[in-house]
C-alpha positions in Angstrom: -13.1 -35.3 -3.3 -9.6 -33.7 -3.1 -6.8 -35.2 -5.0 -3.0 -34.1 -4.0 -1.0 -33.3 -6.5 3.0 -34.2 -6.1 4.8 -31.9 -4.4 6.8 -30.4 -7.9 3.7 -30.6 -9.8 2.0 -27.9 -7.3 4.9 -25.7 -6.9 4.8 -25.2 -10.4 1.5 -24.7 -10.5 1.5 -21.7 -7.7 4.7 -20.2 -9.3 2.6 -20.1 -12.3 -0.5 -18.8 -10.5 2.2 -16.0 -8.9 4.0 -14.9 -12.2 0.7 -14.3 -13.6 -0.5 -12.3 -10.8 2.8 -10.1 -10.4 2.4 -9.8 -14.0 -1.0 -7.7 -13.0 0.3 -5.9 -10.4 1.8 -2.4 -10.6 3.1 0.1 -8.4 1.8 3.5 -8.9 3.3 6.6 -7.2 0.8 9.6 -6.8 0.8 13.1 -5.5 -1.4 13.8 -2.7 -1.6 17.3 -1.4 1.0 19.9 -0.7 4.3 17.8 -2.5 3.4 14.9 0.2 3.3 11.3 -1.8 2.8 7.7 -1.5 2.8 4.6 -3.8 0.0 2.4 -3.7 0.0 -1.3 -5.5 -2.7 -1.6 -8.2 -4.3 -4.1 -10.5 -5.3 -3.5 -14.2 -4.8 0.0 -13.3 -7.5 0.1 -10.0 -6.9 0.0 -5.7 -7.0 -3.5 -4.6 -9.7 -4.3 -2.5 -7.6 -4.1 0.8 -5.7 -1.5 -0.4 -1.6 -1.2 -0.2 0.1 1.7 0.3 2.5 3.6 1.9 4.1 7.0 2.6 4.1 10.1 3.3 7.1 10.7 1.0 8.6 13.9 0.4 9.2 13.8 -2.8 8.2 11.9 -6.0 11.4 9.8 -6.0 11.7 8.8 -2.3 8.3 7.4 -2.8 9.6 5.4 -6.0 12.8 4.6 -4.1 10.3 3.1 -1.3 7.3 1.3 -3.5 10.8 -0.5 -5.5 12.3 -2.0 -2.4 8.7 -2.9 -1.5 8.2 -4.5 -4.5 11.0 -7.1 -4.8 8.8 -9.1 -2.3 6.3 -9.6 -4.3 
């Protein structure tokens, strides 16, 4: 049987659920081959499953740059 919880009891519920999850997340910036890089988003230090990532980058910092502007969405 599903119950439905009122609406401000599961908002607060799923902002919960989402500051612990962004709490697990990180952005890790990496050097591929030949000064190309990319940033990829990790959990507990390992690829998610469906992994997330983008670049090329030409340097270390553009790739920062990017993955923080990225990141503020999540």
């Amino acid at each position: 049987m599903w119950q439905t919880l009122p609406g401000g009891r599961a908002r607060h519920i799923l902002l919960s659920m989402a500051a612990l999850l962004r709490d697990e997340l990180h952005i890790v910036v990496v050097e591929c081959d030949n000064g190309i890089w990319e940033w990829e988003i990790c959990r507990k230090g390992e690829p998610l499953p469906a992994r997330m990532r983008d670049g090329p980058f030409g340097s270390e910092e553009v790739a920062l740059a990017a993955a923080k502007s990225h990141s503020a969405s999540f």
